[in-house]
N, C-alpha and C positions, 0 to 999 in steps of 0.2 A: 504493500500500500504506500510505502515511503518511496520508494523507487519511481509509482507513478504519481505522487503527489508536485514532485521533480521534474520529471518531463515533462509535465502540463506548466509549472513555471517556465523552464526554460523556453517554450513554444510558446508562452506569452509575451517573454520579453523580446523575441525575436519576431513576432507581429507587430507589438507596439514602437520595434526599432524601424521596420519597412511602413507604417503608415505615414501617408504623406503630409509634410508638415512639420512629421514631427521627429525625424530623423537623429537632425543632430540638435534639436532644441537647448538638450543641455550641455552641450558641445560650444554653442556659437558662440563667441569674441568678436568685441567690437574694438577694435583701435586705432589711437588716434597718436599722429607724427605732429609735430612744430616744423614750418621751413621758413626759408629766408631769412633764418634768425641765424648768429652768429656761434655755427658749431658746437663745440661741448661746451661754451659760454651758456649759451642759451638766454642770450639778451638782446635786446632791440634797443636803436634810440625813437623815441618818440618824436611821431608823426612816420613812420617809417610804415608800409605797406608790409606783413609777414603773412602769413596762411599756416590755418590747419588742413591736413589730409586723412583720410579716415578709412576704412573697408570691415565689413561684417565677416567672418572667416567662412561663412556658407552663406551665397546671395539669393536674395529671393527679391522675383524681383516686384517693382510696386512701391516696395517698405519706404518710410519717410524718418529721416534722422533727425533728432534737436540739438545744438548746437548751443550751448549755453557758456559766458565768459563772464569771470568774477576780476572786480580791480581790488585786490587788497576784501575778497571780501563783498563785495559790492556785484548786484547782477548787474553786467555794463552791454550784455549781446544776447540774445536769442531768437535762434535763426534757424528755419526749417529744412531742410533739406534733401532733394532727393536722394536715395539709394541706388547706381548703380553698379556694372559688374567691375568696374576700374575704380571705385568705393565713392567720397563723395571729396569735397572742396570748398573752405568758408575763406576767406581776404576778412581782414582783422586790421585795424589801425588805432592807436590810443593816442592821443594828446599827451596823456598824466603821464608822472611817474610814479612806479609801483608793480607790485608782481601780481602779473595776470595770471588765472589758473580758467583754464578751456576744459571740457569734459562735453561727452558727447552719447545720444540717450538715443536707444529703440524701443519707444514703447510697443508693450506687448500686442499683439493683433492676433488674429485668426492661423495666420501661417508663421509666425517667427516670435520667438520668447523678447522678455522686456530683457533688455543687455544695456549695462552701465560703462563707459571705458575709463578707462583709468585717467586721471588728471593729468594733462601736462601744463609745466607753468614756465612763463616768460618773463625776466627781470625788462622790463620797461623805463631803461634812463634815461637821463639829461645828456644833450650833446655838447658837454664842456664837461672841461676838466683841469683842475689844479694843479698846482706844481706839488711833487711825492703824494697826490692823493694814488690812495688805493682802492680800484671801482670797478664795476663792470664797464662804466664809461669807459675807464681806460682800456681794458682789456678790448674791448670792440676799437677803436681806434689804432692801438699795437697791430692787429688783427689785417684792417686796412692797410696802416702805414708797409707792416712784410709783406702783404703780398706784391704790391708795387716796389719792395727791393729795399725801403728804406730800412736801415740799421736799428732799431729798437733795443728799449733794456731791459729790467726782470721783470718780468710779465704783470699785471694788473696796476703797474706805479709809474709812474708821470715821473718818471727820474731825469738823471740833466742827459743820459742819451736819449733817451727818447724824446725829450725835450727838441734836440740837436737834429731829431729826424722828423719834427714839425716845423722845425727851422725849415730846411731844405725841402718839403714837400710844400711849404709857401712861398721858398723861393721859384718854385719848379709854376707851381699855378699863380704866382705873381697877386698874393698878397704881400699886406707888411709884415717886412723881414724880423718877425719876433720866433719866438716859439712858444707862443700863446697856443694852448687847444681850446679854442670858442667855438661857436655856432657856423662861423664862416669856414671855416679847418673840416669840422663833418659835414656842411653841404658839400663842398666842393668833393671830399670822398664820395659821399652818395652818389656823387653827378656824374662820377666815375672819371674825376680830370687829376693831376699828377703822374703819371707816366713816363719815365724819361726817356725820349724818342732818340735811339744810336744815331749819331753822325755815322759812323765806319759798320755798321752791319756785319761785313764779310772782312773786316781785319782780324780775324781770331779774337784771343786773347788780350786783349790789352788795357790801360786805361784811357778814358777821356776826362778832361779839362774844359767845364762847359762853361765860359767867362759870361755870358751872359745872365745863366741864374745862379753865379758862385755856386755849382755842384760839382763833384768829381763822381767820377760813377767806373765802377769795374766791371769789365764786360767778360764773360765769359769766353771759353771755344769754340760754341758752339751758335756767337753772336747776339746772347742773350743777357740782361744787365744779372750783375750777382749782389752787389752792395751800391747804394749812393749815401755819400754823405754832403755835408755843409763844407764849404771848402772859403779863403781866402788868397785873391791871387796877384799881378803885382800893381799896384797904385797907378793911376796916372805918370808921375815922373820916372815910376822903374816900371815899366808895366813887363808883362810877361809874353815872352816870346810865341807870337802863332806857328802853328803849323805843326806836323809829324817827327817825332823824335824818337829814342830807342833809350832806357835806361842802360847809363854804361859804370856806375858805381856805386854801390851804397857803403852806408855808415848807420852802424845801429847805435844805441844810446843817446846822449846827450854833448852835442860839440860846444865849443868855444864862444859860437854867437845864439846859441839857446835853441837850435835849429835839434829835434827828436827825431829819432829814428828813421835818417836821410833816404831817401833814393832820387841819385842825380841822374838828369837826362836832358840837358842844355849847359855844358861848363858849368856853371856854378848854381844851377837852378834844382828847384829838387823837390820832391815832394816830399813836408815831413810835418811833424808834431811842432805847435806851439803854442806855448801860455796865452796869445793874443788872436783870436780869431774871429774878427768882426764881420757883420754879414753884407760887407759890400768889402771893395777891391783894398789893400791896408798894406801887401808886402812887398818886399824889392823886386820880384821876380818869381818868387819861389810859388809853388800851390800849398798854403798852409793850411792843415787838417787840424782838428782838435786832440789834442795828444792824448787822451785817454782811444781816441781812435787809430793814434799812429804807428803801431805796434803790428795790429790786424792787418793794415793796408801792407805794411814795411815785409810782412810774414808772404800777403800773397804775390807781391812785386818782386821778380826776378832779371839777372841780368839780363840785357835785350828786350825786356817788354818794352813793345813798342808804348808813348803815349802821344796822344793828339789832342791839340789845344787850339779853340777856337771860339769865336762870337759865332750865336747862331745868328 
């Protein structure tokens, strides 16, 4: 009698598994991704355009999603949604600053069970940032500033390199030459302007001398920029030689006229570290980098790298 009290179970649960509807009911998952937002950060600046992406893990089709968005807390969204087999898609925009948590609902129906997803949440800041402040601002700005090549420093803090690579990302889009990070510094990122466009393309490896927006930039072999930083180059009365040159000496450390870790490539001209490096044109000759940067340049500069120095 127990034997077939058993097989009548199991034949039930194996009808109830094949009626339609209801298959995988207690199977299905609903979840939900963040995009446009800044990687493992997971933060946006406000007013910035981001989206959630969403899919039920068994579609049926018809179902309609809700789409709910809290600020800190606060219901600030909800939005209906259809259900398709490529899942669904909400555009999100905030003003404030504050952490948004999105969550996304299938109420129950006839053919598909109620499924909750799990929360994701989005740090929503200010697009400024202070000097050694520690923020998600910064961190989103770091983020910007590398992938366009500039030099950055210990990730989340507005330190004085990274400062040095707001310098040169304003000299590069021709704001004032501070290293201010304001509201003007992430438009211009958003806007997608900063770039530093190669004079020499197809010279391999070398560096360029870009006297126009005092940057020095290291171009790869493969014609592709690797580092730009903030550069100083020579003055009106010594100004610094145009054209195509080849590094033919260096000197590491510290010499006699305060000149840090040399690499000469015009007689006495050189690109090197020094205490003074103002953001317009200040030297004899020489391309002066920031000495906590001279080191790094001095390490990948080798004899014969070409470098070329010009106004664009």
């Amino acid at each position: 009698m127990r034997r077939r009290s058993i097989l009548i179970a199991v034949l039930g649960a194996l009808a109830l598994g094949a009626a339609p509807g209801l298959a995988h009911s207690s199977a299905n998952r609903l979840t939900l991704t963040a995009s446009n937002v800044n990687g493992s950060v997971g933060a946006v600046i406000t007013g910035t355009t981001w989206s959630v992406e969403g899919s039920m893990s068994h579609f049926v089709k018809g179902q309609k999603i809700v789409v709910h968005g809290f600020d800190d807390g606060k219901l600030i969204l909800s939005k209906r949604v259809a259900l398709t087999r490529s899942g669904f898609h909400v555009s999100i925009e905030v003003a404030t600053v504050g952490r948004v948590t999105v969550r996304a609902i299938h109420f129950a129906s006839a053919r598909a069970p109620f499924v909750v997803s799990r929360d994701v949440g989005v740090w929503v800041v200010a697009p400024t940032a202070s000097p050694n402040e520690r923020s998600f601002s910064v961190r989103i700005l770091q983020a910007q500033l590398s992938a366009l090549h500039y030099v950055v420093g210990a990730p989340g803090v507005l330190d004085d390199r990274t400062q040095r690579a707001v310098l040169a990302f304003r000299k590069m889009v021709g704001l004032p030459r501070t290293t201010v990070a304001d509201t003007t510094v992430f438009a211009a990122l958003a806007a997608g302007e900063g770039a530093f466009p190669i004079e020499f393309p197809s010279a391999g490896r070398h560096v360029e001398g870009d006297l126009t927006h005092q940057v020095l930039a290291l171009i790869g072999a493969d014609g592709q920029v690797q580092a730009l930083y903030p550069m100083s180059s020579g003055k009106p009365s010594t100004p610094t030689a145009l054209g195509s040159f080849h590094v033919t000496w260096r000197q590491p450390g510290v010499n006699n006229d305060g000149m840090v870790d040399s690499s000469y490539f015009n007689g006495g001209d050189a690109i090197h570290g020094y205490p003074e490096v103002p953001p317009y044109a200040a030297s004899h000759g020489c391309l002066r980098v920031p000495i906590p940067d001279a080191l790094t340049i001095y390490d990948w500069v080798r004899i014969g790298t070409p470098v070329d120095v010009y106004y664009r």
